[in-house]
C-alpha positions in Angstrom: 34.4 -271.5 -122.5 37.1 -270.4 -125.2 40.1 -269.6 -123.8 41.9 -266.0 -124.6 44.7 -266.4 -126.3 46.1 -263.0 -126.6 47.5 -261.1 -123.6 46.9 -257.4 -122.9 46.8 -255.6 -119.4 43.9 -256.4 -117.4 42.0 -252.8 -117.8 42.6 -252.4 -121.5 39.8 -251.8 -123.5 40.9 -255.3 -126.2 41.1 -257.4 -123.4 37.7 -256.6 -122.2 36.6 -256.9 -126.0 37.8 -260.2 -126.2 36.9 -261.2 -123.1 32.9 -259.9 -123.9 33.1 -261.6 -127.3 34.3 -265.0 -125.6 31.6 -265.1 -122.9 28.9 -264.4 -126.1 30.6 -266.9 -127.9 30.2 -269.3 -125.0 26.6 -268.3 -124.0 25.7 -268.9 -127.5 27.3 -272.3 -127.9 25.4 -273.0 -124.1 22.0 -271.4 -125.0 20.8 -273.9 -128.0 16.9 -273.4 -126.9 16.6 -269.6 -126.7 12.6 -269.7 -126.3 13.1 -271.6 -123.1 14.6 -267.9 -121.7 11.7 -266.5 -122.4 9.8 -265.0 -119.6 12.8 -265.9 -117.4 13.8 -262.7 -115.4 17.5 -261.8 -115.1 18.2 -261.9 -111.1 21.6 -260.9 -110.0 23.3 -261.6 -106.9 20.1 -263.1 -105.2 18.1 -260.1 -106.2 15.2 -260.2 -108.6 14.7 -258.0 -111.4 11.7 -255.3 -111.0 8.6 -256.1 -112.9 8.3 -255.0 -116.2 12.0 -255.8 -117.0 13.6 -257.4 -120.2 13.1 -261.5 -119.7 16.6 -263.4 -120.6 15.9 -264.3 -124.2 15.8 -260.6 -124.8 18.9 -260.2 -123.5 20.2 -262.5 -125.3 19.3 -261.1 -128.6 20.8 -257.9 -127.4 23.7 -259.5 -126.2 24.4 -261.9 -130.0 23.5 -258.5 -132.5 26.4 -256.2 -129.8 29.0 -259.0 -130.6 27.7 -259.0 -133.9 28.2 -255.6 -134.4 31.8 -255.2 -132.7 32.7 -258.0 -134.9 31.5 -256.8 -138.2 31.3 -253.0 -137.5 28.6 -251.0 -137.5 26.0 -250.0 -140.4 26.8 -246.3 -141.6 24.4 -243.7 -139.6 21.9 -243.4 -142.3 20.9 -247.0 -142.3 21.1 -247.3 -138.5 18.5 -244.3 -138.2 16.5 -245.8 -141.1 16.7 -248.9 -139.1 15.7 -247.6 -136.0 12.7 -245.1 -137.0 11.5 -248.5 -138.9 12.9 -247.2 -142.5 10.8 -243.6 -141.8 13.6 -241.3 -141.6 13.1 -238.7 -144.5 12.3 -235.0 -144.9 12.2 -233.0 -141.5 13.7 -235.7 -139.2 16.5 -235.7 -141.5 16.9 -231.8 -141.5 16.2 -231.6 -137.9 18.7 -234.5 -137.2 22.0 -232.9 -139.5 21.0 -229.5 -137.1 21.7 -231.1 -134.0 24.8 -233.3 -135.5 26.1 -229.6 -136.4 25.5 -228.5 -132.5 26.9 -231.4 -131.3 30.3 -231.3 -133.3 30.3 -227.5 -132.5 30.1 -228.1 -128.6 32.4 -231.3 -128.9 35.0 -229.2 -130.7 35.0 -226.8 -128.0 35.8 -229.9 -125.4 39.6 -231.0 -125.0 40.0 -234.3 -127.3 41.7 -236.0 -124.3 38.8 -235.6 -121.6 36.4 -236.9 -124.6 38.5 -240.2 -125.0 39.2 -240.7 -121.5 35.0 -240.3 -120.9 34.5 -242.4 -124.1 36.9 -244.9 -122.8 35.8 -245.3 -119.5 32.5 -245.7 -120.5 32.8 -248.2 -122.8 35.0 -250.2 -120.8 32.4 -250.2 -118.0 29.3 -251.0 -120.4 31.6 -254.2 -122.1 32.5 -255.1 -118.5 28.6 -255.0 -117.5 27.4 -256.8 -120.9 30.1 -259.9 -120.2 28.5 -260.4 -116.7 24.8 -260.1 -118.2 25.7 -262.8 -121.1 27.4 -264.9 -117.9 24.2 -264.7 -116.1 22.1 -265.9 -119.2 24.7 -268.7 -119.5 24.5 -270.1 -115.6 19.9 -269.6 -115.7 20.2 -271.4 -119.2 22.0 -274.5 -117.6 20.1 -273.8 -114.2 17.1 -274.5 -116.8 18.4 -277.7 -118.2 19.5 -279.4 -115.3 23.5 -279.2 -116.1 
């Protein structure tokens, strides 16, 4: 596993970045059959996951494009939409979606800035902080797999 080489106080938000990245870094460097995690079910803390749920290699395409976008950024919101709807958002999605963007920045302007970042915040600390375990799981089924 890579080591962290910069130091920043334990709860701040870079730290957990770069502690996320390094765990997918590591996971990827571990994993070098993904097909094997297929239809292998995350379990966590002795517990199995409930039918129907993502098998490991899914996460682990999650996990590689999240590092790939908080590496490289993310693509502009048109292209994400276009991305997601599968390249189908024109006409009245895009009308319909610029009406609720204009609700949503007229409610958000209303909120105090502060309480927005502190939610933000918070959030995505705990979200990073559940994503490193999730990639660290992935890691010890992947070598469970192999034997190591």
């Amino acid at each position: 596993m890579q080591v962290l080489t910069k130091r920043y106080p334990k709860n701040c938000l870079l730290t957990v970045m770069d502690r996320y990245l390094a765990v997918v870094r590591n996971m990827e460097q571990v994993v070098m059959i993904p097909s094997l995690l297929r239809d292998m079910q995350l379990s966590t803390h002795g517990y199995h996951a409930q039918v129907g749920a993502s098998d490991l290699y899914n996460y682990f395409t999650m996990l590689k494009a999240i590092r790939m976008d908080m590496e490289h950024g993310l693509l502009p919101r048109q292209e994400w939409q276009a991305k997601v709807a599968g390249g189908k958002a024109e006409g009245a999605e895009t009308e319909a979606g610029a009406m609720e963007e204009a609700e949503e920045e007229s409610v958000l302007g209303q909120l105090d800035l502060e309480a927005q970042f502190h939610l933000h915040f918070a959030s995505l600390h705990h979200i990073l902080t559940h994503l490193t375990l999730k990639a660290e799981e992935v890691t010890r089924r992947y070598q469970e797999k192999m034997g190591q």
